[in-house]
Each structure stands twice: as C-alpha cells, then as structure tokens.
PDB file of N, CA, C and O in Angstrom, chain B, residues numbered from 101:
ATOM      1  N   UNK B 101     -24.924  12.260  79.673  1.00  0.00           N
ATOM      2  CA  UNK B 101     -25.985  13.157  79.256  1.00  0.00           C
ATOM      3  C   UNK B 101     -26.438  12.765  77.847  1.00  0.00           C
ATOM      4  O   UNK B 101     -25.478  12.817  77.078  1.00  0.00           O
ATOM      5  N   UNK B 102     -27.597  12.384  77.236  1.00  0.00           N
ATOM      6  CA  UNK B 102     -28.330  12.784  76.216  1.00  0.00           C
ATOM      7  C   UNK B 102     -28.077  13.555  75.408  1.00  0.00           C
ATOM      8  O   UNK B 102     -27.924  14.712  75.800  1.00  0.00           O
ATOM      9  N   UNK B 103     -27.916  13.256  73.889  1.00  0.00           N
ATOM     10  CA  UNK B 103     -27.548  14.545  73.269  1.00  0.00           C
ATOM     11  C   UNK B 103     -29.170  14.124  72.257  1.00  0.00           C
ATOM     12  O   UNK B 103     -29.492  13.038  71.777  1.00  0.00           O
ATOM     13  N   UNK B 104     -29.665  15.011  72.231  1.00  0.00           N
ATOM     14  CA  UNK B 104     -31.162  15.269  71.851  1.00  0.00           C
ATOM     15  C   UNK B 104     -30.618  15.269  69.933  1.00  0.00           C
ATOM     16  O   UNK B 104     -31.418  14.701  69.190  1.00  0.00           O
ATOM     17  N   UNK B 105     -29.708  15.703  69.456  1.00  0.00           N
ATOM     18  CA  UNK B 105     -29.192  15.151  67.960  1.00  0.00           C
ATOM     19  C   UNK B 105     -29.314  14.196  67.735  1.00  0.00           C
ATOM     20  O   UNK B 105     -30.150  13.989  66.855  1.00  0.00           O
ATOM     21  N   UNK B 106     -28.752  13.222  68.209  1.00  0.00           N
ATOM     22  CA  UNK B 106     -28.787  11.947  68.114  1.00  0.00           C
ATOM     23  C   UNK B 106     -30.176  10.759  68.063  1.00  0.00           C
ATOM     24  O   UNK B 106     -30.429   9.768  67.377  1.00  0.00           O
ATOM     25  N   UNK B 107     -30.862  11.489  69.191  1.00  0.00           N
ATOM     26  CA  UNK B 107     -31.885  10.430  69.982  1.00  0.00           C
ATOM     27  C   UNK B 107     -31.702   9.232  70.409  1.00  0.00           C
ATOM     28  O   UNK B 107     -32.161   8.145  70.058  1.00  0.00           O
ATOM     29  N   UNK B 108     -30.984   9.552  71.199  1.00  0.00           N
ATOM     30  CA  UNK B 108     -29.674   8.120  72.061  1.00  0.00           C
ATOM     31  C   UNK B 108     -30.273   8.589  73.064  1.00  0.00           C
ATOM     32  O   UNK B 108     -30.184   9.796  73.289  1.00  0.00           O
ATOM     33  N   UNK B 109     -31.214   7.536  74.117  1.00  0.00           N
ATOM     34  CA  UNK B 109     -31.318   7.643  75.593  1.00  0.00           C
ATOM     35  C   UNK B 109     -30.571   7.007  76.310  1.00  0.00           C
ATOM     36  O   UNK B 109     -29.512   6.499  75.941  1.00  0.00           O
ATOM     37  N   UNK B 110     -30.972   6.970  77.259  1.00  0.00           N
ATOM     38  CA  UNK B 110     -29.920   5.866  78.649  1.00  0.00           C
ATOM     39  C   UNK B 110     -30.286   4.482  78.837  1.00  0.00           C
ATOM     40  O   UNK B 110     -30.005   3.739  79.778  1.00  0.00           O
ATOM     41  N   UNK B 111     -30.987   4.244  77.744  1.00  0.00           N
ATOM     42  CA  UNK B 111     -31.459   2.289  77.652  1.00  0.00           C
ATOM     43  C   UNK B 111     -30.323   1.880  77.357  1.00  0.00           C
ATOM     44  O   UNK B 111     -29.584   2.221  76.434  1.00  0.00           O
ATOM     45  N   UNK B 112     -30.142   0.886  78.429  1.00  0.00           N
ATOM     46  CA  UNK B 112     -28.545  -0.167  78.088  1.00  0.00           C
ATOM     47  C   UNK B 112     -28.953  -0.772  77.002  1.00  0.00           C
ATOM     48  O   UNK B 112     -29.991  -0.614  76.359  1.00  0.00           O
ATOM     49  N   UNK B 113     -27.943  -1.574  76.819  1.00  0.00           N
ATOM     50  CA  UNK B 113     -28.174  -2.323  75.799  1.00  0.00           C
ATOM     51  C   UNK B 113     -28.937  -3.754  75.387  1.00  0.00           C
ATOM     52  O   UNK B 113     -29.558  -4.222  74.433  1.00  0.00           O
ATOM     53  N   UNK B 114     -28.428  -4.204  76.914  1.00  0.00           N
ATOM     54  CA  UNK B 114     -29.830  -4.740  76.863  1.00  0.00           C
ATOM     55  C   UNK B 114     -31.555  -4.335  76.770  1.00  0.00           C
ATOM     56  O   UNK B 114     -32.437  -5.058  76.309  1.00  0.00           O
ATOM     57  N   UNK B 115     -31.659  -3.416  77.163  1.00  0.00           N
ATOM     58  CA  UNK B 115     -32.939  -2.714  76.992  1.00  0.00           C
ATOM     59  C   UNK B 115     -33.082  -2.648  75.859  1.00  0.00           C
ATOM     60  O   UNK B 115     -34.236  -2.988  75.593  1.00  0.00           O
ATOM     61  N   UNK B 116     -32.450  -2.350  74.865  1.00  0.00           N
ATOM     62  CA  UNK B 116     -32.423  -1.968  73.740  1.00  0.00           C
ATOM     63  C   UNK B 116     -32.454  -3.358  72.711  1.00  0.00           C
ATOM     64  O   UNK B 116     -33.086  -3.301  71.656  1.00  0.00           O
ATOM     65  N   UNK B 117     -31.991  -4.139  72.962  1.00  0.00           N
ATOM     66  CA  UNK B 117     -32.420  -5.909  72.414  1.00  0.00           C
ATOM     67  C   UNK B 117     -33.390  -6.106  72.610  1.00  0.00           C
ATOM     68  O   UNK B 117     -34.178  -6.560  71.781  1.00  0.00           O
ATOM     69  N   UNK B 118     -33.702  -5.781  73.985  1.00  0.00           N
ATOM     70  CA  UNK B 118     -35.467  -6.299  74.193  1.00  0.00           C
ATOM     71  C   UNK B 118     -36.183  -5.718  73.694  1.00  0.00           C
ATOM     72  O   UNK B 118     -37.104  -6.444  73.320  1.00  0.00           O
ATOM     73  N   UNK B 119     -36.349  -4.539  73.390  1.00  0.00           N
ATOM     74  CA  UNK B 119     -36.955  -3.591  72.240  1.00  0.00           C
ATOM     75  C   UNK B 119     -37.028  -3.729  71.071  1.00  0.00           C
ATOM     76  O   UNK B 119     -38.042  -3.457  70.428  1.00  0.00           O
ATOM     77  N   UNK B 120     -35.914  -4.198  70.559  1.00  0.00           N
ATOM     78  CA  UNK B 120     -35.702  -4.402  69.025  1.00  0.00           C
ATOM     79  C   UNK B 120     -36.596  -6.031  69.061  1.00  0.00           C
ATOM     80  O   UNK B 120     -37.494  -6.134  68.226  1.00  0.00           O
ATOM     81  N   UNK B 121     -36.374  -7.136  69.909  1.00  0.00           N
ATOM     82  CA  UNK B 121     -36.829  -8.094  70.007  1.00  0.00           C
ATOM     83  C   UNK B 121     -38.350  -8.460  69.577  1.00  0.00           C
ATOM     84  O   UNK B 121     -38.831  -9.236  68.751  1.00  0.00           O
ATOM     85  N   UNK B 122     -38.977  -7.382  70.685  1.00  0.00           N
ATOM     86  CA  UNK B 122     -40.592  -7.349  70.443  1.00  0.00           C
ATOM     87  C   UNK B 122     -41.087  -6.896  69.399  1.00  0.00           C
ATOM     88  O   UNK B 122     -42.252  -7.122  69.072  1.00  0.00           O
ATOM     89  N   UNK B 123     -39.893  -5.859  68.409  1.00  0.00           N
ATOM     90  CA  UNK B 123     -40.436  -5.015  67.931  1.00  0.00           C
ATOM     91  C   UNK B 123     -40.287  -6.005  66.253  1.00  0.00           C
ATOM     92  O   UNK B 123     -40.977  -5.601  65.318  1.00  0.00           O
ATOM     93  N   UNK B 124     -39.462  -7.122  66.058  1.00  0.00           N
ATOM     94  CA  UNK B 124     -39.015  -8.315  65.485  1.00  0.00           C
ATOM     95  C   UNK B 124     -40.475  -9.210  65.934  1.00  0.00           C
ATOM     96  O   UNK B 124     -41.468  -9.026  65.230  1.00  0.00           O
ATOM     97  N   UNK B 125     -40.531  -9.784  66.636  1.00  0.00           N
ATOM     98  CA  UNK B 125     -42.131 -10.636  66.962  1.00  0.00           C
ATOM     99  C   UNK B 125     -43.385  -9.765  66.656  1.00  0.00           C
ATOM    100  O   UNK B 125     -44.335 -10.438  66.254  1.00  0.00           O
ATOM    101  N   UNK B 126     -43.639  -8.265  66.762  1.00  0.00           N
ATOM    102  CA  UNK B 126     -44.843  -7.432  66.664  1.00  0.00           C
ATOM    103  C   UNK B 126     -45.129  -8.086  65.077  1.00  0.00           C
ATOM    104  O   UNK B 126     -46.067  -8.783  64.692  1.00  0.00           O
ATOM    105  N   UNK B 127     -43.535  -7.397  64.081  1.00  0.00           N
ATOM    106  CA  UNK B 127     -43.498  -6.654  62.535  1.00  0.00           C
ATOM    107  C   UNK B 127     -43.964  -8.396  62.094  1.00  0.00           C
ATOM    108  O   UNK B 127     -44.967  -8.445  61.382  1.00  0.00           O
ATOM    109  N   UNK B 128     -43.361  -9.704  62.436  1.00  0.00           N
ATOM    110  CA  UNK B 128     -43.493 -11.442  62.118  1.00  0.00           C
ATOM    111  C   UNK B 128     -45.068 -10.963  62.261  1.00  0.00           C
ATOM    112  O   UNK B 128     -45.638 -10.478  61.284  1.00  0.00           O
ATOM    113  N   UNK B 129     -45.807 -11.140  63.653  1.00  0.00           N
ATOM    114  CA  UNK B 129     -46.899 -11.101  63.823  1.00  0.00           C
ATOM    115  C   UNK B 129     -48.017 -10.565  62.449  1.00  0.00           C
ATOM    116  O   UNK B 129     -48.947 -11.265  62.046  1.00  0.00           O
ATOM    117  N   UNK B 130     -47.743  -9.501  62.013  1.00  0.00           N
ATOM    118  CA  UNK B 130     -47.954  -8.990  61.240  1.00  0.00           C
ATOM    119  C   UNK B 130     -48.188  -9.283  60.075  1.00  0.00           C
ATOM    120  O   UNK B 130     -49.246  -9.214  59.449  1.00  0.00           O
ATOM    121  N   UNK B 131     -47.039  -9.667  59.722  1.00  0.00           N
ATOM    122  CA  UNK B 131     -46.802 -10.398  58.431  1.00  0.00           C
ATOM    123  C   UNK B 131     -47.873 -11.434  58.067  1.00  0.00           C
ATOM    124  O   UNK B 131     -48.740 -11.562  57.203  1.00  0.00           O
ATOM    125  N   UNK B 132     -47.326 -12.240  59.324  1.00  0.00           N
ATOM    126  CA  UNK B 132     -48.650 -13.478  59.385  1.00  0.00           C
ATOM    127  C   UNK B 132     -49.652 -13.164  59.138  1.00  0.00           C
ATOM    128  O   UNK B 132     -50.312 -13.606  58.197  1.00  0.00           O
ATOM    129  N   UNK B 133     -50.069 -12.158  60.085  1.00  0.00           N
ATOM    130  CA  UNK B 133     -51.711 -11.700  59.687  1.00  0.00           C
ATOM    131  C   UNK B 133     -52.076 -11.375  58.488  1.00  0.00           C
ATOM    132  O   UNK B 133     -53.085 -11.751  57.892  1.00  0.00           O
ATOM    133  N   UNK B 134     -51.196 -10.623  58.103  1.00  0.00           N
ATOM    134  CA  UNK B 134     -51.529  -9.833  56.408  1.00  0.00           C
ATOM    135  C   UNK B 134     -51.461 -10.765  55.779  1.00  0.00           C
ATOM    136  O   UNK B 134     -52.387 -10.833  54.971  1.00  0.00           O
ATOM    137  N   UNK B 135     -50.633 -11.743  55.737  1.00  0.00           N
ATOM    138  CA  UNK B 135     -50.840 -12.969  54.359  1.00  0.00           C
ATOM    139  C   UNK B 135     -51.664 -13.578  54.594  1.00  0.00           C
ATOM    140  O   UNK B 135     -52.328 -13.712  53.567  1.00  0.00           O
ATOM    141  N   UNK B 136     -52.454 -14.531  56.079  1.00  0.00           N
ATOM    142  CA  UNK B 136     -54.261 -14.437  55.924  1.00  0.00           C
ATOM    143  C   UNK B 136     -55.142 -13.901  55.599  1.00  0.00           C
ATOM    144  O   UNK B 136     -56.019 -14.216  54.794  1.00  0.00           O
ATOM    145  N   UNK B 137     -54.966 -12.827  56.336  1.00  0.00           N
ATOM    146  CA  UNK B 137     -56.193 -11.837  55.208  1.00  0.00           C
ATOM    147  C   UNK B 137     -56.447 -11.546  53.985  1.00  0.00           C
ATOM    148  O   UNK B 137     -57.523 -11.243  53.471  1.00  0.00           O
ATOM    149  N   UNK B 138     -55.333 -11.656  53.491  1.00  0.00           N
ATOM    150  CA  UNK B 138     -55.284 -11.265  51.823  1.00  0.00           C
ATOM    151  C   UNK B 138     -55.513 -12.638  51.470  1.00  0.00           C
ATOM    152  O   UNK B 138     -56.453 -12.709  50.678  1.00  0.00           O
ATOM    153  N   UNK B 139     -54.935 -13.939  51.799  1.00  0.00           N
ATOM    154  CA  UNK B 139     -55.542 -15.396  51.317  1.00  0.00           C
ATOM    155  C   UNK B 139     -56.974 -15.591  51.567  1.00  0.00           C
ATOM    156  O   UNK B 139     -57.509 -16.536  50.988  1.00  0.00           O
ATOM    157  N   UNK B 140     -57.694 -14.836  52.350  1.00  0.00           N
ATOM    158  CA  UNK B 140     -59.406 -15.259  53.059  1.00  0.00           C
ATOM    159  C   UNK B 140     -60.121 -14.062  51.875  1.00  0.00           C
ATOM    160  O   UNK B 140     -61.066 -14.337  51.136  1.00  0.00           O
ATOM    161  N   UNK B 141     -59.537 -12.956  51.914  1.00  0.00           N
ATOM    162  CA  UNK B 141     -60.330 -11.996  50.801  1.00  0.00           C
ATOM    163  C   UNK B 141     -59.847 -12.539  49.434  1.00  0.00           C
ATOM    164  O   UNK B 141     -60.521 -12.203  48.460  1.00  0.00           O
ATOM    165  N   UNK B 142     -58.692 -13.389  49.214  1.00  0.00           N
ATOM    166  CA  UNK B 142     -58.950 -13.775  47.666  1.00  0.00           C
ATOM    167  C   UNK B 142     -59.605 -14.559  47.342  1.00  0.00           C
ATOM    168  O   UNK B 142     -60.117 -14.624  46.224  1.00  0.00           O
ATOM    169  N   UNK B 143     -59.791 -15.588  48.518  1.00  0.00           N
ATOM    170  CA  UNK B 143     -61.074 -16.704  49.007  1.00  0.00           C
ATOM    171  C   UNK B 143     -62.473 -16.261  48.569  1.00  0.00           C
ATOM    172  O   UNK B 143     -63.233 -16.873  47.819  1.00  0.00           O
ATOM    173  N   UNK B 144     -62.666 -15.118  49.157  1.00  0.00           N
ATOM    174  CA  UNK B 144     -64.073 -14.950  49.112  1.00  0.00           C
ATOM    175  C   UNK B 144     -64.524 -13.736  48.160  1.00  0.00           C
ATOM    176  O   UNK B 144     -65.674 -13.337  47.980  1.00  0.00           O
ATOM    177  N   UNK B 145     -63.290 -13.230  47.575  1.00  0.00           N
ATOM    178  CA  UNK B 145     -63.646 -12.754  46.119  1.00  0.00           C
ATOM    179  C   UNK B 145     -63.363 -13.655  45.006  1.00  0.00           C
ATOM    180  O   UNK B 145     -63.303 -13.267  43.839  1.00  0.00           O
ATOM    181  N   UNK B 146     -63.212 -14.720  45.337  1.00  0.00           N
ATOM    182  CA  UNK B 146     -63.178 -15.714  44.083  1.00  0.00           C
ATOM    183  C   UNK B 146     -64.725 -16.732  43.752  1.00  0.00           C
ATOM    184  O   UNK B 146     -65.155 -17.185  42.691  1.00  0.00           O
ATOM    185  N   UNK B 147     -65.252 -16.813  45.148  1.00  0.00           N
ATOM    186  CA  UNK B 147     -66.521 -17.786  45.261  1.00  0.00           C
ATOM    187  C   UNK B 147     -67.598 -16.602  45.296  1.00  0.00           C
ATOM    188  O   UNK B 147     -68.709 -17.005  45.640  1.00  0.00           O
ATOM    189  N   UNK B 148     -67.529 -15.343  45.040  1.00  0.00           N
ATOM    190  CA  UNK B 148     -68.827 -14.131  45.601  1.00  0.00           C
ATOM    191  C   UNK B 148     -68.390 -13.323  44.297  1.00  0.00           C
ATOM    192  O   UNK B 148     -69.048 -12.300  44.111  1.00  0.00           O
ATOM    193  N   UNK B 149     -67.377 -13.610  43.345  1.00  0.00           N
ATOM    194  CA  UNK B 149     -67.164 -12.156  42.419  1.00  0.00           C
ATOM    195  C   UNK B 149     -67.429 -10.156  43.220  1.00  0.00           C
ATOM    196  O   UNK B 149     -67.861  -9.082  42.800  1.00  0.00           O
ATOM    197  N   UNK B 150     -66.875 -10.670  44.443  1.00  0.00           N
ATOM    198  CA  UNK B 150     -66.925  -9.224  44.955  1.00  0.00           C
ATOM    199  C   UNK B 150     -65.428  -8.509  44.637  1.00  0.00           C
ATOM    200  O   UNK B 150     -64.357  -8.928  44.198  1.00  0.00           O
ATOM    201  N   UNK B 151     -65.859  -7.403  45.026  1.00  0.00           N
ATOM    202  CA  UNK B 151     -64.345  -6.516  44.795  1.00  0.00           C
ATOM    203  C   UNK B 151     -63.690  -6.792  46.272  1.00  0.00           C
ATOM    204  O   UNK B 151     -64.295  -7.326  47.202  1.00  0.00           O
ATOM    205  N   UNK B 152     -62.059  -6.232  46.318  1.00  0.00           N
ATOM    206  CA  UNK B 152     -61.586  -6.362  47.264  1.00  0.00           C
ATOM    207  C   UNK B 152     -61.842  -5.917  48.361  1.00  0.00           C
ATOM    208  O   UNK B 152     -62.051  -6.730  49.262  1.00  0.00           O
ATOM    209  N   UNK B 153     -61.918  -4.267  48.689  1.00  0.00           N
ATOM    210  CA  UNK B 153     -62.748  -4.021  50.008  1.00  0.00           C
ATOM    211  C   UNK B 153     -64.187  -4.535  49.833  1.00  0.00           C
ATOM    212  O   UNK B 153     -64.492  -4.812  50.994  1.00  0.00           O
ATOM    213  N   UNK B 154     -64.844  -4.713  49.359  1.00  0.00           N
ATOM    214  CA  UNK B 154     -65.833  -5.312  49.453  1.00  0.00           C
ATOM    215  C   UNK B 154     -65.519  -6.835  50.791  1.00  0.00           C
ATOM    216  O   UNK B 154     -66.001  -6.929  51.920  1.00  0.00           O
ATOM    217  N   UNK B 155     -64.514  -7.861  50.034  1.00  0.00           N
ATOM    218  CA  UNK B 155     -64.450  -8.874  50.637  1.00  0.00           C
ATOM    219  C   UNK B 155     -63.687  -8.650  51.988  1.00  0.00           C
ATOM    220  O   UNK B 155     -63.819  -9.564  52.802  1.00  0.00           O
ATOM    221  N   UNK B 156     -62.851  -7.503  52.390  1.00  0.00           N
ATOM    222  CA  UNK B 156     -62.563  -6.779  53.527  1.00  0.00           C
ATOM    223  C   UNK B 156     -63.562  -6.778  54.452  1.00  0.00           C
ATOM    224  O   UNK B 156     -63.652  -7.564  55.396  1.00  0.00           O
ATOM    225  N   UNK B 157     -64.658  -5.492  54.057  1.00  0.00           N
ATOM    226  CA  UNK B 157     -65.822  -5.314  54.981  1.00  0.00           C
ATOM    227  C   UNK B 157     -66.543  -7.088  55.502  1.00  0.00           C
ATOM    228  O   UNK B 157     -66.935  -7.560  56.569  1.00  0.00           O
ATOM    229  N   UNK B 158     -66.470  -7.388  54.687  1.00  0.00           N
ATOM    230  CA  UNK B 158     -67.234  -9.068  55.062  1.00  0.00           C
ATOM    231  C   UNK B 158     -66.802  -9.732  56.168  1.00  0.00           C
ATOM    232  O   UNK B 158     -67.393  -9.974  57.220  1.00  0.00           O
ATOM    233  N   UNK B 159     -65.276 -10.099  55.663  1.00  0.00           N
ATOM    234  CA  UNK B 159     -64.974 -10.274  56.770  1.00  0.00           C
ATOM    235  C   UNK B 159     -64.629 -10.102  57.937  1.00  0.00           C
ATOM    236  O   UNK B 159     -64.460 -10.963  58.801  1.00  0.00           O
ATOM    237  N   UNK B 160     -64.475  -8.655  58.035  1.00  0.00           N
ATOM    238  CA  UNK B 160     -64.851  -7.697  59.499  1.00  0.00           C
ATOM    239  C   UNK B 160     -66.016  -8.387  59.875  1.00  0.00           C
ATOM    240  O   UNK B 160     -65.958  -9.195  60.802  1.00  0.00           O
ATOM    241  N   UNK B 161     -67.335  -8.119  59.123  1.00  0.00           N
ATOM    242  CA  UNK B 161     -68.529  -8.033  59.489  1.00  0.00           C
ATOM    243  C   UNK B 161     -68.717  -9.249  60.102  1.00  0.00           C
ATOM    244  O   UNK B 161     -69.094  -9.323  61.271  1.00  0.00           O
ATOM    245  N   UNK B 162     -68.458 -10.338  59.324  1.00  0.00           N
ATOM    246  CA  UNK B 162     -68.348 -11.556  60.276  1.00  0.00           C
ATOM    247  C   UNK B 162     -67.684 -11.996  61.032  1.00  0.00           C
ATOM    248  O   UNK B 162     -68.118 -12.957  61.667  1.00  0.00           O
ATOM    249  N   UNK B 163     -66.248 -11.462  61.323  1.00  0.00           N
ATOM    250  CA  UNK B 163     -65.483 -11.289  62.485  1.00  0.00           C
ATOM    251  C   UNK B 163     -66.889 -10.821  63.827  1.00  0.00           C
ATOM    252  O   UNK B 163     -67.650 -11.648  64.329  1.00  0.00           O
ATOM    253  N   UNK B 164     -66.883  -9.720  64.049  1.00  0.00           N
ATOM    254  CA  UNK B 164     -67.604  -8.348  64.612  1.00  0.00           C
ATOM    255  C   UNK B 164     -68.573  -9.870  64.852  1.00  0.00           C
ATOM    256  O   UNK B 164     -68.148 -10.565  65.775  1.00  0.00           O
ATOM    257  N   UNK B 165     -69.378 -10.226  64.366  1.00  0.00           N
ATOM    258  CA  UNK B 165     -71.020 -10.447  64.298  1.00  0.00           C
ATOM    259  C   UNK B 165     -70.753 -12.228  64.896  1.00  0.00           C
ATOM    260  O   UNK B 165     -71.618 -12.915  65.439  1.00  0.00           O
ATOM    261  N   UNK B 166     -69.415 -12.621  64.617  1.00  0.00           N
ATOM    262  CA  UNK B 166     -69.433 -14.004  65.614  1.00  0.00           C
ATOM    263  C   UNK B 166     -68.542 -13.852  66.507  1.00  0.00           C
ATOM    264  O   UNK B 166     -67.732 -14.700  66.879  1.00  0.00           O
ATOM    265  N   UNK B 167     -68.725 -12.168  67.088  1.00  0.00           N
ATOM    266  CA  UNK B 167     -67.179 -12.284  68.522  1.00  0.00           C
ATOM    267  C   UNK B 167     -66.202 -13.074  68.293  1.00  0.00           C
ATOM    268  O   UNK B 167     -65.864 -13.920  69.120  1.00  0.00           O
ATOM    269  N   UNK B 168     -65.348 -12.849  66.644  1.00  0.00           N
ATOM    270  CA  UNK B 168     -64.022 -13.224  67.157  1.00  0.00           C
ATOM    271  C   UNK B 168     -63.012 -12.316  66.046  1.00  0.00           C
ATOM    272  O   UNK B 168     -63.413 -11.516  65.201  1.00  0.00           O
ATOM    273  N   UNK B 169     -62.031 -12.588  66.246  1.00  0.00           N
ATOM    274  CA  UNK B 169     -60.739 -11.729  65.928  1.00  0.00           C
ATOM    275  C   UNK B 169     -61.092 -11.998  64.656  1.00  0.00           C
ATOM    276  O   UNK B 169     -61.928 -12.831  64.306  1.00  0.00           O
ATOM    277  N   UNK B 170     -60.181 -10.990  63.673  1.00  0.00           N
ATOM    278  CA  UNK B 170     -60.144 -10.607  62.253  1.00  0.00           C
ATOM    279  C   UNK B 170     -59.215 -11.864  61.984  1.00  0.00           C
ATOM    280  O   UNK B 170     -59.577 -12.512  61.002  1.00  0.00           O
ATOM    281  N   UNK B 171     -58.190 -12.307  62.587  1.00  0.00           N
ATOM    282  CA  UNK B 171     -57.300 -13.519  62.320  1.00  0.00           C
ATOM    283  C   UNK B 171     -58.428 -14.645  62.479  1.00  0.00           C
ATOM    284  O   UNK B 171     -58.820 -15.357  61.554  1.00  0.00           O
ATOM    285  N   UNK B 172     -58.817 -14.684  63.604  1.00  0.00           N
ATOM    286  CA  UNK B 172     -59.994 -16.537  63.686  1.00  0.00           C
ATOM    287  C   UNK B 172     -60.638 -16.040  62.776  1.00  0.00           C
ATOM    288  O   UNK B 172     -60.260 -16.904  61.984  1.00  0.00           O
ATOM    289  N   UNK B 173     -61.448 -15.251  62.006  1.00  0.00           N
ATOM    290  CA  UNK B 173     -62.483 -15.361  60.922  1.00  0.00           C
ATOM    291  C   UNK B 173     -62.117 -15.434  59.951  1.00  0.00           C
ATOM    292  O   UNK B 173     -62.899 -15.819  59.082  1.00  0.00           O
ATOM    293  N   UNK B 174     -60.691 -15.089  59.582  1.00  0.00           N
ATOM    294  CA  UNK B 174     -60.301 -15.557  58.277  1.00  0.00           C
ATOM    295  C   UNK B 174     -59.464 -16.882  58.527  1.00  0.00           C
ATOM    296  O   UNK B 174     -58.661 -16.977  57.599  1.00  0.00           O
ATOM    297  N   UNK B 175     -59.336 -17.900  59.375  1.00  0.00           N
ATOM    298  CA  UNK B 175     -59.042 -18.935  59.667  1.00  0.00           C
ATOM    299  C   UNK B 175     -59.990 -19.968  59.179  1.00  0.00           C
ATOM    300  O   UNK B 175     -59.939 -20.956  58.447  1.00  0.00           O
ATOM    301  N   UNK B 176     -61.118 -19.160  60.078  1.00  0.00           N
ATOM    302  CA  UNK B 176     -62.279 -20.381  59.361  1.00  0.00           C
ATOM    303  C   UNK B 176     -62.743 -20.204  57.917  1.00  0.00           C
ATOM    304  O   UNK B 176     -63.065 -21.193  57.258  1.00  0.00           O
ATOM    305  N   UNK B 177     -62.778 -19.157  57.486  1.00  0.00           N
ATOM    306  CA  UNK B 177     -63.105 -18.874  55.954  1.00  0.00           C
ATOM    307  C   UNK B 177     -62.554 -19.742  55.309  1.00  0.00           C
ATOM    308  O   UNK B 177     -63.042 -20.675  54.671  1.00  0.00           O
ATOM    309  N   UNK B 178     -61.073 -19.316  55.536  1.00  0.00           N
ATOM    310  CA  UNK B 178     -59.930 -20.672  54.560  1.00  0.00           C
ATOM    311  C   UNK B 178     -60.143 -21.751  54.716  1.00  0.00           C
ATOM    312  O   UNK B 178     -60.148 -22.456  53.706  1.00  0.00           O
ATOM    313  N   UNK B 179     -60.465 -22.498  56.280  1.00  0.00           N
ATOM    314  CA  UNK B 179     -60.454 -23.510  56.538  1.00  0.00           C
ATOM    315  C   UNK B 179     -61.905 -24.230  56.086  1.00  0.00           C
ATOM    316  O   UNK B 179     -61.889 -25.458  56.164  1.00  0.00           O
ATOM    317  N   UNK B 180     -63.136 -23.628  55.631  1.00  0.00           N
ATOM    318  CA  UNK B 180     -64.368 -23.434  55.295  1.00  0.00           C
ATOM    319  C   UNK B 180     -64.409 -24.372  53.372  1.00  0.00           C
ATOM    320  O   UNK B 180     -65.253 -25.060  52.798  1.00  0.00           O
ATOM    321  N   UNK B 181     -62.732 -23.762  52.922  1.00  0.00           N
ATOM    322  CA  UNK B 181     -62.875 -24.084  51.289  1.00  0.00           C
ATOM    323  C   UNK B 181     -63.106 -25.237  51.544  1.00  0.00           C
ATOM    324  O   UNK B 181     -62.774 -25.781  52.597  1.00  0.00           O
ATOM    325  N   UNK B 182     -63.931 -25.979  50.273  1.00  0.00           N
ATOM    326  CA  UNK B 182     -63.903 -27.065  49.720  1.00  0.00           C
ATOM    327  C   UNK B 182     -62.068 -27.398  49.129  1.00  0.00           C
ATOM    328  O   UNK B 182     -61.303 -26.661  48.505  1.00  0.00           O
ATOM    329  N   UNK B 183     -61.917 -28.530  49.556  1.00  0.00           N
ATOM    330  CA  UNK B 183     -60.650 -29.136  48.863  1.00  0.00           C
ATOM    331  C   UNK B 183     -60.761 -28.937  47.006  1.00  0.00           C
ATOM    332  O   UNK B 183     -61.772 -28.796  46.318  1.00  0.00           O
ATOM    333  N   UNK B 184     -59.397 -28.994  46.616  1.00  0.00           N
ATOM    334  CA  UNK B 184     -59.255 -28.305  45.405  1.00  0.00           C
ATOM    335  C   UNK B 184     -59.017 -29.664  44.627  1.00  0.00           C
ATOM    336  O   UNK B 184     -58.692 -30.556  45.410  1.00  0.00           O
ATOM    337  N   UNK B 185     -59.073 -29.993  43.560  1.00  0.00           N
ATOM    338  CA  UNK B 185     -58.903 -31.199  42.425  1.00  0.00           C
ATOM    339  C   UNK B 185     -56.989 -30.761  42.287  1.00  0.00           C
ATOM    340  O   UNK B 185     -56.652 -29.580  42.368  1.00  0.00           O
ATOM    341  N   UNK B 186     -56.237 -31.556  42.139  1.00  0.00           N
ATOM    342  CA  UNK B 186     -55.163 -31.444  41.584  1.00  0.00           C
ATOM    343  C   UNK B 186     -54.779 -31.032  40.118  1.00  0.00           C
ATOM    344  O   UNK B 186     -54.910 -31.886  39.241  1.00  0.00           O
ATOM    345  N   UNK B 187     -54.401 -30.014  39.852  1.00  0.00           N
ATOM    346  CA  UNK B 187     -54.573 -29.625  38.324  1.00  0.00           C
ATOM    347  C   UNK B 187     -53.369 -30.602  37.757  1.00  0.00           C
ATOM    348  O   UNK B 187     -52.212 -30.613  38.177  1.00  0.00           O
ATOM    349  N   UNK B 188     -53.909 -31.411  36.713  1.00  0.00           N
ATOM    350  CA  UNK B 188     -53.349 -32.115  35.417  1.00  0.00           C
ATOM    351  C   UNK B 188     -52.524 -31.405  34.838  1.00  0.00           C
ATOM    352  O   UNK B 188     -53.125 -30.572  34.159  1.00  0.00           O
ATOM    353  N   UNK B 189     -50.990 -31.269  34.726  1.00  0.00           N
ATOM    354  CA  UNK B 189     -49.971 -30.596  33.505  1.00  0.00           C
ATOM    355  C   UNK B 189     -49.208 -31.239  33.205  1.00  0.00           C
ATOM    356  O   UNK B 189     -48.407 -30.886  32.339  1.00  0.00           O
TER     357      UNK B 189
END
C-alpha cells in the first residue's frame, strides 16, 4: 500500500531509472539550449547595441518568421558571425 506521506508509488525500480533517466537528458537538453541562446543574444546585442530582451524578441521573431525552432535560429545567428582576428597578448 502507498503511504501518501511519503509520495512513494508502486513504480519499480526500474521505472523509476527510466524516469530519472529522461528526466537527466530533458534538464542536459536544456542546458544546451540555454547556453545558445544566451551566446546568439550576446551575438546580436553586441553587433545591434540592443538590450537583452530586446535581442530575445528578435530572435523569436526570426525563429517564428523563417519556420524554425528557437535552437536552429540561434544556430544560424552564431554560425552567421564573421570570424574573429586572434587577440595579440
């Protein structure tokens, strides 16, 4: 029986790996995404002097406006920079 204190159901334990598993690939997934986005909006608040949601909405907007994911549009943004000079120190 369930003791409703706890919140222990009847998922074996394997069930319960596979859960934790996906839930390990979702939080990675994630991650990934968020450190593109924030690299494509520092991108394009560095070449536009916009503010940060500012460079947010953009790239929604051009996500949205070329049918593709918030990840492919900040793919191509990044992938879009001009190559950088090697800084001299």
């Amino acid at each position: 029986m369930d003791d409703p204190g706890t919140g222990a159901d009847s998922a074996t334990p394997a069930q319960v790996v596979a859960r934790q598993r996906a839930e390990l690939e979702r939080l990675r997934h994630l991650a990934a995404t968020s450190a593109v986005l924030e690299r494509a909006k520092g991108a394009l608040m560095a070449l536009t002097g916009c503010a940060p949601d500012a460079a947010d909405q953009e790239l929604r907007r051009r996500a949205e406006a070329g049918g593709r994911t918030l990840l492919e549009q900040c793919r191509l943004t990044l992938g879009s920079l001009p190559p950088q000079e090697p800084s001299l120190q």
